[in-house]
C-alpha positions as CSV (number, residue, x, y, z in Angstrom):
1,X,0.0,0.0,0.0
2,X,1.1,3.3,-1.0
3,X,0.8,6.3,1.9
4,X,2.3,9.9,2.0
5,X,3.1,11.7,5.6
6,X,1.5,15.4,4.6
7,X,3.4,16.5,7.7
8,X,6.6,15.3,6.3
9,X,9.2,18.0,5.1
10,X,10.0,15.3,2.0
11,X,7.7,16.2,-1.0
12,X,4.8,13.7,-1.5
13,X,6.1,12.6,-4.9
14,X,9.8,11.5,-2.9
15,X,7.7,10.2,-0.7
16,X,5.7,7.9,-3.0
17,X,9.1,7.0,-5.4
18,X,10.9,5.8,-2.4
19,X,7.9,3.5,-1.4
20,X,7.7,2.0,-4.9
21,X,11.3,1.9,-5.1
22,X,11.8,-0.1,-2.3
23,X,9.0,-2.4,-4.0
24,X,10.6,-2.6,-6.8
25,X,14.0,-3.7,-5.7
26,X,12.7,-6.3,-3.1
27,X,10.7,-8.0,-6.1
28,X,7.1,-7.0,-4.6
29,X,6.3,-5.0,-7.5
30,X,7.3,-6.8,-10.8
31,X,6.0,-6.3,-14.4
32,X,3.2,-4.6,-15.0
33,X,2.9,-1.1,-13.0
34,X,-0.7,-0.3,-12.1
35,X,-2.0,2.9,-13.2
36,X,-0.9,6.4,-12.1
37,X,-4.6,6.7,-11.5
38,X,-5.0,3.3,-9.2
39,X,-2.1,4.6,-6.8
40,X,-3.4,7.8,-7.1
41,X,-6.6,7.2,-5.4
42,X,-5.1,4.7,-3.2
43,X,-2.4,7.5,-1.8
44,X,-5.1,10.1,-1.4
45,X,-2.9,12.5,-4.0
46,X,-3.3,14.5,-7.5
47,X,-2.1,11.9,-10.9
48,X,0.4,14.9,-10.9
49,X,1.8,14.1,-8.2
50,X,2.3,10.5,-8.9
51,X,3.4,11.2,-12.6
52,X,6.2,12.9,-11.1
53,X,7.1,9.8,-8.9
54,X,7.1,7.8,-11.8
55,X,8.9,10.1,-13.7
56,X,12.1,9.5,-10.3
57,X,11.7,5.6,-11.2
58,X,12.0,6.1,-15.0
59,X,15.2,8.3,-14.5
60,X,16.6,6.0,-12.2
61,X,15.9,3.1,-14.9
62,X,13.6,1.3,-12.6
63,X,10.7,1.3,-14.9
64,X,10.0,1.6,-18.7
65,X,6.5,3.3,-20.4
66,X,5.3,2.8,-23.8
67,X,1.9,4.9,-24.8
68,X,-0.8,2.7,-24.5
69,X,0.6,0.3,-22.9
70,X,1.3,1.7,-19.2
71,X,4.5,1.0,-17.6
72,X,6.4,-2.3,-16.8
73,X,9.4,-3.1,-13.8
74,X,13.1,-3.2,-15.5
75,X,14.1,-6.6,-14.7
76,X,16.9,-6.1,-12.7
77,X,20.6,-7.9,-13.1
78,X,22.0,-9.2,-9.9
79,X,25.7,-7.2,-9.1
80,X,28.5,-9.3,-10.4
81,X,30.0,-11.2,-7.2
């Protein structure tokens, strides 16, 4: 589940990134991303402000969009031991 601290001095959007982030890395949330507007709702926040947390993960290479077909988890390569 996706929450934001409104009392928090770290923007919402961080806020949300590093939740999904997190969720992303541990293997919770693989493949298909739900909708900006699914998380949205569920976090209580704006689609702005979760288009701008997706658009953290994207930089950062953790997820990939194509138009019309949402967004999807960058499979990950473990670090060379």
């Amino acid at each position: 589940m996706i929450t934001v601290d409104r009392d928090s001095p770290e923007p919402m959007y961080l806020q949300i990134a590093g939740q999904l982030r997190d969720q992303i890395l541990s293997g919770e949330l693989a493949g298909r991303v739900r909708s900006v507007k699914s998380y949205s709702q569920e976090a209580g926040v704006s689609k702005v402000v979760l288009e701008m947390a997706m658009a953290v993960l994207k930089e950062e290479g953790l997820i990939e969009t194509a138009i019309g077909k949402g967004a999807y988890t960058v499979r990950r390569q473990p670090p060379p031991e």
